[in-house]
C-alpha positions as CSV (number, residue, x, y, z in Angstrom):
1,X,0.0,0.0,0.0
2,X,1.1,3.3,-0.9
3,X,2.3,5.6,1.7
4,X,0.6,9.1,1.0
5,X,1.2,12.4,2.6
6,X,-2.0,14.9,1.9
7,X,-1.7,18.8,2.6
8,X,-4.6,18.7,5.4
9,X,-5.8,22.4,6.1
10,X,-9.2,20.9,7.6
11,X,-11.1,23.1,4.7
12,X,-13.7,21.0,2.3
13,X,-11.3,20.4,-0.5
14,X,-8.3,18.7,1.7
15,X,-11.0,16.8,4.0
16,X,-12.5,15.6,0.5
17,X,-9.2,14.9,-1.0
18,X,-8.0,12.5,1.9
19,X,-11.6,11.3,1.3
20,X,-11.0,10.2,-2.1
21,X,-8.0,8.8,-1.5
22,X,-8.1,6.5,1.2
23,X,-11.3,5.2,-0.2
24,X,-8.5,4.3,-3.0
25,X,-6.6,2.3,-0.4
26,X,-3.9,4.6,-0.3
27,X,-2.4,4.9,3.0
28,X,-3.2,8.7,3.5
29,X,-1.1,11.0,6.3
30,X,-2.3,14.2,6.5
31,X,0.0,16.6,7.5
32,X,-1.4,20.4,8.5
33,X,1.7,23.3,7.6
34,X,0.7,25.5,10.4
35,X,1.4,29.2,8.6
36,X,0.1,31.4,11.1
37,X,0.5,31.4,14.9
38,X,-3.3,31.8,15.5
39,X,-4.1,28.9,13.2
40,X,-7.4,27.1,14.6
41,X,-5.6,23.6,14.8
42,X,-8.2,21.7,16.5
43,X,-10.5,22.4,13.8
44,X,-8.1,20.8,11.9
45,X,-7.8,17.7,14.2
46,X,-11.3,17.3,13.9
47,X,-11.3,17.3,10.6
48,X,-8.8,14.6,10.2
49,X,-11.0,12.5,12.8
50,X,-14.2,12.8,10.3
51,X,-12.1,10.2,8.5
52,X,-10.5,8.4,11.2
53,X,-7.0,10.0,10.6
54,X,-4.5,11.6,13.0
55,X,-3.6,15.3,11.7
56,X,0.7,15.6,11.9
57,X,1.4,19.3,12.4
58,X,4.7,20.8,11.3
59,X,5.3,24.3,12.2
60,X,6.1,26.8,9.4
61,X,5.3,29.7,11.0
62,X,8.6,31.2,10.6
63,X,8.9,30.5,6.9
64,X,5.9,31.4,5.8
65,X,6.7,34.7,7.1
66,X,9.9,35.0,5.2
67,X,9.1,33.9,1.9
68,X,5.1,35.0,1.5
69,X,4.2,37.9,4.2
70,X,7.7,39.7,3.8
71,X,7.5,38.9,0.1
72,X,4.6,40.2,-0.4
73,X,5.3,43.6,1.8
74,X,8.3,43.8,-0.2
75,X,6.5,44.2,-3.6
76,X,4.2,46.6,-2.4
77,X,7.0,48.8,-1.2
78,X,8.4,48.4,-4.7
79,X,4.9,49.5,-6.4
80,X,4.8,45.7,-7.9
81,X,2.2,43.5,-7.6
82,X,2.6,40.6,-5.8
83,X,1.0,36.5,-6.1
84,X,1.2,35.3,-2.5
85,X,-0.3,32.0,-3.5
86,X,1.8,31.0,-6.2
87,X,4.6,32.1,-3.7
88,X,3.2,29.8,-1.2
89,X,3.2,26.7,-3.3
90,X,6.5,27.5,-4.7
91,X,8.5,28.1,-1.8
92,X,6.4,26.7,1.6
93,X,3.2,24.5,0.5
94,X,4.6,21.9,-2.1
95,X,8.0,22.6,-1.4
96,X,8.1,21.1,2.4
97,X,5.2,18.7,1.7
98,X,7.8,17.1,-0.6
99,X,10.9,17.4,1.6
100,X,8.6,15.9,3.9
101,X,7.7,13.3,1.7
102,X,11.6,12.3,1.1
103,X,12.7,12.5,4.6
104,X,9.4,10.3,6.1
105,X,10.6,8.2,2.7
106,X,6.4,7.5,1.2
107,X,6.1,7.6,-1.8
108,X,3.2,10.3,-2.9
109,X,2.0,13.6,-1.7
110,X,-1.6,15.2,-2.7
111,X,-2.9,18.4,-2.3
112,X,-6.7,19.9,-2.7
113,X,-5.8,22.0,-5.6
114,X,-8.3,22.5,-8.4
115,X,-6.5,21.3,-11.3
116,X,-5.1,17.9,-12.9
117,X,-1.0,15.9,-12.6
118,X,-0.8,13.7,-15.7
119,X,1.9,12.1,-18.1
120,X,2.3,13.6,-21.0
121,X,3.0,11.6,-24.0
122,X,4.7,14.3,-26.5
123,X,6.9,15.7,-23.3
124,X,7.3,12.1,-21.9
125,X,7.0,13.6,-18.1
126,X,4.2,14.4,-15.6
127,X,2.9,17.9,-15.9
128,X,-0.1,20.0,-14.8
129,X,-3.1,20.3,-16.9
130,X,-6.2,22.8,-15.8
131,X,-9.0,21.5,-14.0
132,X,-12.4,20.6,-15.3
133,X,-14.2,23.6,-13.7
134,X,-12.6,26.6,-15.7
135,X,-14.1,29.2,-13.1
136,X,-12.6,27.4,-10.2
137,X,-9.3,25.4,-11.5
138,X,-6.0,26.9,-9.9
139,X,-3.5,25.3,-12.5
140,X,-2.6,28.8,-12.6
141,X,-1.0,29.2,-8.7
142,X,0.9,25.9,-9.7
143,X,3.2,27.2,-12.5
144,X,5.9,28.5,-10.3
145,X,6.7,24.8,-8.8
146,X,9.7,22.7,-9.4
147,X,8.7,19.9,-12.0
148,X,10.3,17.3,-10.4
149,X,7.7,17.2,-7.7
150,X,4.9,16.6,-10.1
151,X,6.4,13.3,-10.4
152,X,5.2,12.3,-6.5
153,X,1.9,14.4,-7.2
154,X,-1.7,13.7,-7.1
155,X,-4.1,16.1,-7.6
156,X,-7.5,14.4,-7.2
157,X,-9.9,17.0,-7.4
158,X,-9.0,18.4,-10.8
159,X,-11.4,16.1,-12.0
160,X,-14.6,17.4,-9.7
161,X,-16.2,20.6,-9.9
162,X,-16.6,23.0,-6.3
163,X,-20.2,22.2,-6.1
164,X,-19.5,18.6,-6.3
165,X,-16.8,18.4,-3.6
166,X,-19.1,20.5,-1.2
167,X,-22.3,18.1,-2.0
168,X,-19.8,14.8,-0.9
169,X,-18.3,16.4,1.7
170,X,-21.2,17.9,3.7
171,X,-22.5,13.9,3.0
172,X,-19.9,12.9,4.9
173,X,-20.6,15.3,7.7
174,X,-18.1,18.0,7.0
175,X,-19.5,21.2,8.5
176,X,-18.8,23.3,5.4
177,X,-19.6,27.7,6.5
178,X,-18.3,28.9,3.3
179,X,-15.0,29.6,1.0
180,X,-11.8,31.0,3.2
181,X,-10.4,34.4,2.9
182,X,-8.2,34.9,-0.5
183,X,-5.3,36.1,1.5
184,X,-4.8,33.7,4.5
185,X,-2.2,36.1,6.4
186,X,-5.3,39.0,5.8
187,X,-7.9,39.7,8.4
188,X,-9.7,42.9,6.7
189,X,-8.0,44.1,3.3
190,X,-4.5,44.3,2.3
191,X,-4.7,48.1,2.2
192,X,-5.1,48.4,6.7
193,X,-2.5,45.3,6.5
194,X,0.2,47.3,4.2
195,X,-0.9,50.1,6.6
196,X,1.3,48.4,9.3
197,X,4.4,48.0,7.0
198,X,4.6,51.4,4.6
199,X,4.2,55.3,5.6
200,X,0.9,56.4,4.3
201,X,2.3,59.3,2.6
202,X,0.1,61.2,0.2
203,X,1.5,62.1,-3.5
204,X,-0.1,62.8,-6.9
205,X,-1.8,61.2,-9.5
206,X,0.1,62.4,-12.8
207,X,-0.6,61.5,-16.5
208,X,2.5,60.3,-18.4
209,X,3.5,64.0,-19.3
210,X,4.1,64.9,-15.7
211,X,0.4,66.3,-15.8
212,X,-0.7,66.6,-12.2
213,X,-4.5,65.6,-12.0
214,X,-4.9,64.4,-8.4
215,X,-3.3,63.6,-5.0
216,X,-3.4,60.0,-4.2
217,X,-2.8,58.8,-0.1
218,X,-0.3,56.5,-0.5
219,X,1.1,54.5,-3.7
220,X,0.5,51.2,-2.1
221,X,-3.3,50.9,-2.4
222,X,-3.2,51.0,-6.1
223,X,-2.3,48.6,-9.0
224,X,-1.9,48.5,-12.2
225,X,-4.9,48.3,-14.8
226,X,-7.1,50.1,-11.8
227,X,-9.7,52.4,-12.1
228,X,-12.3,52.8,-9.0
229,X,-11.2,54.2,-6.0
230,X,-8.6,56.5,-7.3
231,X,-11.1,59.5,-6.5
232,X,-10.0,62.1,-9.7
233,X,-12.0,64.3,-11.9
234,X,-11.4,63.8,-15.3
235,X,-12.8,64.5,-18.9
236,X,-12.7,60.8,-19.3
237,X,-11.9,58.0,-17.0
238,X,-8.3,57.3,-15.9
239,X,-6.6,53.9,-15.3
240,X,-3.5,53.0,-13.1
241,X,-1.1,52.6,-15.7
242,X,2.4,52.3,-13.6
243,X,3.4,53.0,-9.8
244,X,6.8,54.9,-9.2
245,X,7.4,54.4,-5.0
246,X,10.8,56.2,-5.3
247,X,8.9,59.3,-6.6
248,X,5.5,58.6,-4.7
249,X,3.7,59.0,-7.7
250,X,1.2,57.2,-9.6
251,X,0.8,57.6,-13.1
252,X,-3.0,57.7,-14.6
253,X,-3.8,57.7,-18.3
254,X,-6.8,56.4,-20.2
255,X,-8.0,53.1,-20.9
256,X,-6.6,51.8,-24.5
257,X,-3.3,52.2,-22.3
258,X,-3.7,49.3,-20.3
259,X,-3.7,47.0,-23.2
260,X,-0.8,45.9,-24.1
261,X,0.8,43.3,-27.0
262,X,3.6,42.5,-25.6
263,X,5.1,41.9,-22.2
264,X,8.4,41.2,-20.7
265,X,8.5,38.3,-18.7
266,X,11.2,37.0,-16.5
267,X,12.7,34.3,-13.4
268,X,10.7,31.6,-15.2
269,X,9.7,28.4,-14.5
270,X,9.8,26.3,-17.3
271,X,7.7,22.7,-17.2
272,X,8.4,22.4,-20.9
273,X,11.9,24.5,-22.4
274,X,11.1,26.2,-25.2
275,X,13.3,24.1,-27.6
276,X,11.2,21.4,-27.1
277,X,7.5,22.8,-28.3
278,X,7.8,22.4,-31.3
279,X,4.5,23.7,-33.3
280,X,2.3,23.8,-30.6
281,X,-0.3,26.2,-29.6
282,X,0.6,28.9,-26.7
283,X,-1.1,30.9,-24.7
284,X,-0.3,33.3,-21.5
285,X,-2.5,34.2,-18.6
286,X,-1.6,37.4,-17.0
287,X,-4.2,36.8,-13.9
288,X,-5.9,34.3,-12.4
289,X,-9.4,35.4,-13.6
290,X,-8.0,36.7,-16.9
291,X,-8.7,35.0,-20.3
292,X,-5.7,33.4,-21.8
293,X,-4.0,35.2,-24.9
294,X,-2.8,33.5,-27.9
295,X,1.3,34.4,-28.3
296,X,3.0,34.8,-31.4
297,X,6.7,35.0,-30.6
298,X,8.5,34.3,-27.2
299,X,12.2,36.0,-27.5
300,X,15.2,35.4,-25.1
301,X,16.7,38.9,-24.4
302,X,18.9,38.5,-21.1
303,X,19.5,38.3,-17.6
304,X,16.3,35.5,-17.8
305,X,14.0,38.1,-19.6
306,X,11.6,37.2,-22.1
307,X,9.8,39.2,-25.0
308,X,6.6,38.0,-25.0
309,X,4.9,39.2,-27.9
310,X,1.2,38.2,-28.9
311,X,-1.7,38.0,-31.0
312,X,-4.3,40.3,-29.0
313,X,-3.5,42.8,-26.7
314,X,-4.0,41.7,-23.2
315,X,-5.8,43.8,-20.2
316,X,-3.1,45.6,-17.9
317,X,-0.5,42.7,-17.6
318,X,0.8,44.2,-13.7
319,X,4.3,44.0,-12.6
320,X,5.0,41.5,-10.0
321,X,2.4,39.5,-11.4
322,X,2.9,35.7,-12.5
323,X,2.5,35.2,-16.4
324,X,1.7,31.1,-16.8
325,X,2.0,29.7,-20.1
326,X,-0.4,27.6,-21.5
327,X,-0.7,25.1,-24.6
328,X,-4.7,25.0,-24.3
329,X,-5.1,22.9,-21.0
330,X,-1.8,21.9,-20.7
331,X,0.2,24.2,-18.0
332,X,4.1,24.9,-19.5
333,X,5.7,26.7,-17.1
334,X,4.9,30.7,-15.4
335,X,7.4,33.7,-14.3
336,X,7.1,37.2,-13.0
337,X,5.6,40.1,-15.2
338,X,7.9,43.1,-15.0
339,X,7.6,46.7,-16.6
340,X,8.8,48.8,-19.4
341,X,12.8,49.3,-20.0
342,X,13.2,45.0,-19.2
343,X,14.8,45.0,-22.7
């Protein structure tokens, strides 16, 4: 019997993904990565004993702060826009799960993810393919992770859809109250969080010819591509099109300058290099909601940048962002948006 260690947070998707696999005779150990100090871990416990399991709890408080929370402070300070998730699974979630996996010497590890691990014939390797539920699959927050843990990696609910998983689950007796938080280390919104970390100084809202047309109360609380909330008076309406911290200025212009047809793209993780493609079809996702975009060229440039260039123009590709690349379902690898002057 297969040993098995499953990322156990004690939410519906890892209760239902032990579920599923011990009912396939896997020998399942949960294991709960404890990211916050005021984790509720007896809910977890609980969880685990709905299916008869013991819950292991490894502390990564410490970690989790380093690589995601300071991380993601960092970029704001920077005027990027940060992906704590992808992050996460990167550097804490999957990463330890599988150094756990080697040290404890079993033989899989799972996680509740929304998307799909399978062998790919053309690429002769295990890679990630989206899930079946396109509003809900997370394929995307997986492009950033090593491909040599995809070989030890089940992800069972890529085949189910959210309603599904909650309908099973609640069967089961799972008290399901609703989807978690998007930001786990985020009580309210990240703006009062950021609050804690950079001076809320005010500055101006300028249009890209040094135009002054507002006064904004501190760069951090904006983004790239947005318009509400930026409180200006203008013949037309104006959209964040770039964030300049060292100058505390944000600069606004109108929409058709979000779009863009091309981006630079760079630290990335490639599933699939790009020698071996071949003719295949490619597309990038600049978001996780965002549609993907057919690309025409990908160009090496240097220092591991990439000019991406593509068929339609894509809305406000951020900074700080992760760009995944796509051949239709099939996930190829993701890296870090960054701005103008990368070439």
């Amino acid at each position: 019997m297969s040993r098995l260690l499953v990322g156990f947070s004690g939410g519906v998707d890892s209760f239902f993904t032990a579920y599923l696999l011990k009912e396939k005779g896997f020998n399942v150990f949960p294991v709960y990565l404890k990211l916050l100090p005021e984790a509720d871990t007896e809910k977890v416990r609980k969880a685990g004993e709905l299916l008869g399991l013991k819950v292991s709890i490894v502390d990564l408080t410490d970690i989790f702060k380093r690589e995601v929370i300071n991380y993601f402070i960092s970029y704001y300070k920077k005027g990027l826009t940060p992906n704590p998730c992808a992050v996460c699974n990167r550097e804490v979630k999957l990463k330890y799960l599988y150094k756990l996996k080697e040290e404890l010497k079993a033989d899989l590890i799972a996680t509740g993810h929304y998307a799909r691990v399978g062998f790919s014939e053309r690429f002769r390797r295990n890679l990630i393919y989206r899930g079946v539920e396109k509003g809900k699959e997370q394929s995307y927050f997986l492009s950033l992770v090593e491909r040599k843990i995809f070989d030890s990696l089940l992800l069972p609910l890529g085949e189910f859809t959210k309603e599904e998983v909650v309908k099973r689950a609640t069967e089961l007796g799972f008290p399901y109250r609703g989807e978690s938080q998007d930001i786990c280390f985020i009580e309210k919104d990240y703006v009062s969080f950021l609050k804690q970390f950079i001076e809320e100084k005010p500055g101006f809202f300028k249009l890209e010819d040094g135009t002054v047309v507002g006064k904004h109360r501190g760069y951090f609380r904006y983004t790239v591509g947005q318009r509400r909330g930026l409180g200006i008076s203008y013949k037309h309406p104006l959209y964040v099109l770039e964030i300049r911290p060292e100058e505390n200025t944000v600069i606004v212009g109108a929409k058709e300058k979000i779009f863009k047809e091309e981006i630079f793209v760079w630290k990335v993780n490639w599933h699939v290099n790009l020698e071996e493609w071949g003719k295949i079809p490619v597309q990038v996702q600049v978001r996780y909601r965002s549609k993907p975009v057919e690309v025409e060229s990908i160009e090496y440039l240097k220092n591991g940048v990439y000019r991406v260039k593509l068929a339609a123009k894509v809305d406000a590709p951020a900074p700080g962002q992760v760009c995944a690349f796509y051949s239709n379902d099939l996930l190829l690898g993701g890296g870090e948006i960054i701005g103008k002057g990368a070439e």
